[in-house]
C-alpha positions as CSV (number, residue, x, y, z in Angstrom):
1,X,0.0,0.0,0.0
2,X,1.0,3.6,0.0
3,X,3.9,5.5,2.1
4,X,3.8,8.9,2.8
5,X,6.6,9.4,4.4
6,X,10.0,11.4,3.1
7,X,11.9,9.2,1.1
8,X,14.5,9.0,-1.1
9,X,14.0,6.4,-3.9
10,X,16.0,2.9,-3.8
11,X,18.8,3.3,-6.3
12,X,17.6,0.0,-7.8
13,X,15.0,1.2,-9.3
14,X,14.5,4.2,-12.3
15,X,14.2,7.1,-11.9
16,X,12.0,9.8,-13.7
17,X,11.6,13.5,-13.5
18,X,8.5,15.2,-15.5
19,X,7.1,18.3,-16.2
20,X,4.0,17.6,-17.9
21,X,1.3,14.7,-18.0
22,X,-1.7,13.2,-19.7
23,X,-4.4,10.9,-18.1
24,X,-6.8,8.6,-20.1
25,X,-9.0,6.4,-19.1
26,X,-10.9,3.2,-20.7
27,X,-13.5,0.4,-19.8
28,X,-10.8,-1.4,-17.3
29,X,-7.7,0.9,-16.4
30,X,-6.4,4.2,-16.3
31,X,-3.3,5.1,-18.3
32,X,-0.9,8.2,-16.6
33,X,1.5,9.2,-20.0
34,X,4.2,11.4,-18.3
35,X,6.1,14.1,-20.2
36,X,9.4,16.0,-20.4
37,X,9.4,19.4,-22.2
38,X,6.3,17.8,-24.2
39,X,7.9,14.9,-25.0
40,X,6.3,11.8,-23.9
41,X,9.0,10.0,-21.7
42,X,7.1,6.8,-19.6
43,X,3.2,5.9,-19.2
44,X,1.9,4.2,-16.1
45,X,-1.3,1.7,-16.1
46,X,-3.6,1.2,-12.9
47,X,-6.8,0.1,-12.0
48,X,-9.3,2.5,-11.0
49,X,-8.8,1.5,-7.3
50,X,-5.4,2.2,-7.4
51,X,-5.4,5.9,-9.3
52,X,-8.2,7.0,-6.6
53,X,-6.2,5.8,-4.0
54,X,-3.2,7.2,-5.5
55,X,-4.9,10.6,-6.2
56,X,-5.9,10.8,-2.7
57,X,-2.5,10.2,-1.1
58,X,-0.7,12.6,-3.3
59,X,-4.0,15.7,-2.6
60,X,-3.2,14.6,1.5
61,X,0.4,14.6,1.4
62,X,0.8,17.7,-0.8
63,X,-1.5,19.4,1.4
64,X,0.9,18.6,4.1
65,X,3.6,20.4,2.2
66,X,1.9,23.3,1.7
67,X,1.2,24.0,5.5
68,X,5.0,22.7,5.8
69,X,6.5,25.4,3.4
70,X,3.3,28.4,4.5
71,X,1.9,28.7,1.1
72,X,0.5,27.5,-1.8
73,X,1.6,25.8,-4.4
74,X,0.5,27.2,-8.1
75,X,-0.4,24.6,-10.2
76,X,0.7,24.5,-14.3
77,X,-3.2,26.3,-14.7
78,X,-2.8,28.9,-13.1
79,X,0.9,29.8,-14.1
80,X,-0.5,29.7,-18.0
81,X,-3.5,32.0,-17.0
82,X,-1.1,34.6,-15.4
83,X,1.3,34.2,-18.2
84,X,-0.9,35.1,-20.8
85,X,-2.4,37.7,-19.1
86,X,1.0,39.2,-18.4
87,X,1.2,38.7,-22.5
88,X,-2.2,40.2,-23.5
89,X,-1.5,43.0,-21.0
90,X,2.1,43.6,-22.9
91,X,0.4,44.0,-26.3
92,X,-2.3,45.7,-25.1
93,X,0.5,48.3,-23.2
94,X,2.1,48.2,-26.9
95,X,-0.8,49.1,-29.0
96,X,-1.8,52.1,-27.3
97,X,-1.2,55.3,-29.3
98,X,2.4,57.1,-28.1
């Protein structure tokens, strides 16, 4: 079953680092694809038992961080949504008459 205790990974076993993701789903499983500057780089499968449980550990124990560390935690949403409002803001800035 899960840990959620801080660990450092068994050198026996791989290691990957990713900065993006994909979930699908079908009639039996759930597929996690993850990615590394949009490049797809390993894909997990799991039952649906499994990827609830797995979702629920990682909300709990990223909660726990956040009150760790005093603050939270912007996800990859919310940093697009301020990036391009930092962009439209910049053109609208440079389309105003000088």
């Amino acid at each position: 079953m899960a840990d959620t205790k801080a660990t450092d990974a068994s050198e026996d076993i791989p290691i990957h680092y990713f900065n993006g993701f994909e979930i699908g789903f079908g009639n039996a499983d759930f597929t996690i694809t993850f990615k590394l500057d949009n490049r797809q780089t390993c894909a997990f499968k799991g039952s649906y038992t499994i990827v609830k449980t797995l979702s629920q550990k990682l909300a709990t124990t990223f909660n726990q961080f956040e009150e760790i560390v005093g603050r939270p935690m912007l996800t990859s949403d919310e940093v697009l949504t301020a990036l391009q409002g930092f962009v439209s803001k910049q053109k609208a800035e440079e389309a105003k008459p000088k």
